[in-house]
N, C-alpha and C positions, 0 to 999 in steps of 0.2 A: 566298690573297690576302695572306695576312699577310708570307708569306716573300719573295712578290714584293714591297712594299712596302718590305721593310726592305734588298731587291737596289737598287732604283730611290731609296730615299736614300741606299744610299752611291755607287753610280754609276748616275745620272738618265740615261747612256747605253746600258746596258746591254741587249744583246742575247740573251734568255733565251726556256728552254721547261723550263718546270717539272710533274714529276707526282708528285704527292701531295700533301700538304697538312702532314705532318710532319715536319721539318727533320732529322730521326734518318734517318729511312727514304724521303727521297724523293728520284727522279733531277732534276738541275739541269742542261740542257744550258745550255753558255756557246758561244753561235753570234757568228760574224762579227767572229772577236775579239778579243770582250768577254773583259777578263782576269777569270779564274777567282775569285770571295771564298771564304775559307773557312767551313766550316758553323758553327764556332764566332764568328765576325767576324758572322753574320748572327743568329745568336741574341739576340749581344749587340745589335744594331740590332732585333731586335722587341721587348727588354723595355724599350729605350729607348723605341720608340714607343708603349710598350703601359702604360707609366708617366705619359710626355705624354698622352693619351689619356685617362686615367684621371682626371690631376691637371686637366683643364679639363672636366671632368663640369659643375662648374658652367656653365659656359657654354650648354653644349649644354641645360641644365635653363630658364637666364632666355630663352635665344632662345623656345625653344615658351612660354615663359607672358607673355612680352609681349604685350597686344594688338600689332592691326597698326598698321603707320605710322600707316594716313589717319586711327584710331581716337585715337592717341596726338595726331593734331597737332589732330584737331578739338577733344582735350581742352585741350589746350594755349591753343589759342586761344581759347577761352572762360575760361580760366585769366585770358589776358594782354587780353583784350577791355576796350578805352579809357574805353567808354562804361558800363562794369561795376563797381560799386563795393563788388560782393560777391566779390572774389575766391577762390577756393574752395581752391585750390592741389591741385585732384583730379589733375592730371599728373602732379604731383612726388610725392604720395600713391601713388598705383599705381604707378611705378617703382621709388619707395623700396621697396613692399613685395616688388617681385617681386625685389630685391636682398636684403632681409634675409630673403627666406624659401629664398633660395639664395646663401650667402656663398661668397663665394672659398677660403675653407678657413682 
């Protein structure tokens, strides 16, 4: 998956049939075509994605530990509620944490 991935970002047209899974050792049919990339052009295109990937780890960490929206907005409005003169600021609380306990790097 990895090698098709990093065929299909350098050309998003690319007409392929791939077998194996190691870029040393595996056959690349280029069908209907599709000009040929070299094995060394796609290397380089998986450590680039495989770096991207890496470096938005964060990301992938704050989406699973955010509550969900409807949880986030019920917070919220009860936060921002008119008639509420205790405001608690538990929205911006549990966001912040789920930010400082996964930094951007």
């Amino acid at each position: 998956m990895k090698i098709f991935n990093a065929i299909k970002s350098i050309n998003p047209n690319a007409d392929i049939a791939i077998r194996g899974s190691d870029i040393d050792t595996c056959e690349i049919d280029w069908l209907n075509g599709t000009a040929e990339i070299s094995k060394a052009d796609i290397q380089t295109k998986m450590a680039e994605l495989e770096t991207a990937y890496d470096n938005n780890a964060y990301q992938r960490t704050r989406a699973a530990a955010y509550s969900e929206v409807k949880e986030q907005l019920d917070l919220l409005y009860h936060d921002m509620a008119a008639d509420k003169g205790d405001k608690t600021g538990e929205w911006f609380k549990a966001v912040k944490k789920v930010k400082d306990d996964n930094p951007k790097s």
